[in-house]
C-alpha positions in Angstrom: 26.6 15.6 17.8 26.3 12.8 20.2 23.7 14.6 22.4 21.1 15.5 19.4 20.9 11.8 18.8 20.7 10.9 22.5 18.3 14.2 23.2 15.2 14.0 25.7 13.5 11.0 26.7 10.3 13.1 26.0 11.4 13.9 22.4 12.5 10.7 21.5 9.3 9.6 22.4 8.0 11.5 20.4 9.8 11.5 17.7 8.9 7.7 18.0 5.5 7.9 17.9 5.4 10.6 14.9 7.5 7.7 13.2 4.9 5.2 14.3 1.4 7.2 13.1 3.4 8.1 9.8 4.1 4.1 9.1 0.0 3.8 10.5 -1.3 5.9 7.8 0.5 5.1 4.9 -0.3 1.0 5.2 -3.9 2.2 5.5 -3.5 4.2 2.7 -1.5 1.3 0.9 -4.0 -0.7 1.3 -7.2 1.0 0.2 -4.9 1.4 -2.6 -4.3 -2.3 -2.8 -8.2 -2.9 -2.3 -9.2 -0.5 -5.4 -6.7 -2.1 -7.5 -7.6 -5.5 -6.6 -11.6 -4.8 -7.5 -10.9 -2.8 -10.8 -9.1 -5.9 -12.0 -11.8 -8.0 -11.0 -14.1 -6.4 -13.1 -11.8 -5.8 -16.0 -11.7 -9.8 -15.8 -15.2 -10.2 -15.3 -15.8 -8.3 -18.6 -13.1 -9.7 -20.4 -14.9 -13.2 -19.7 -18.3 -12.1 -20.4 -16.9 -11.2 -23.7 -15.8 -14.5 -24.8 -12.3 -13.4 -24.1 -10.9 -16.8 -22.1 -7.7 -16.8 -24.1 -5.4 -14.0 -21.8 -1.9 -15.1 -23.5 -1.7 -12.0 -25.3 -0.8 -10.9 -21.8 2.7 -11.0 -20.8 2.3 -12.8 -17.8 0.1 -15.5 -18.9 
């Protein structure tokens, strides 16, 4: 058991590095997710004030 966890430097490695581009890809992916969301609420606000809507307490965070 001992020896699968403490298995070749070279596969450790990379294992490692598979670990690392995995956590690479999914913040980018996070944040052009993150981006998108942050833009579409932008707009939804921008039309919500172009329409005379100022008053957001029917919100539940306002």
């Amino acid at each position: 058991m001992l020896e699968t966890l403490t298995g070749e430097p070279v596969l450790l490695g990379l294992a490692a590095l598979a670990a690392f581009a995995v956590a690479v890809i999914a913040l980018k992916i996070a944040v052009k997710i993150a981006v998108r969301v942050g833009i579409v609420a932008a707009i939804v606000l921008a039309g919500l004030y172009t329409a005379g809507i100022t008053d957001l307490s029917f919100l539940p965070f306002f």
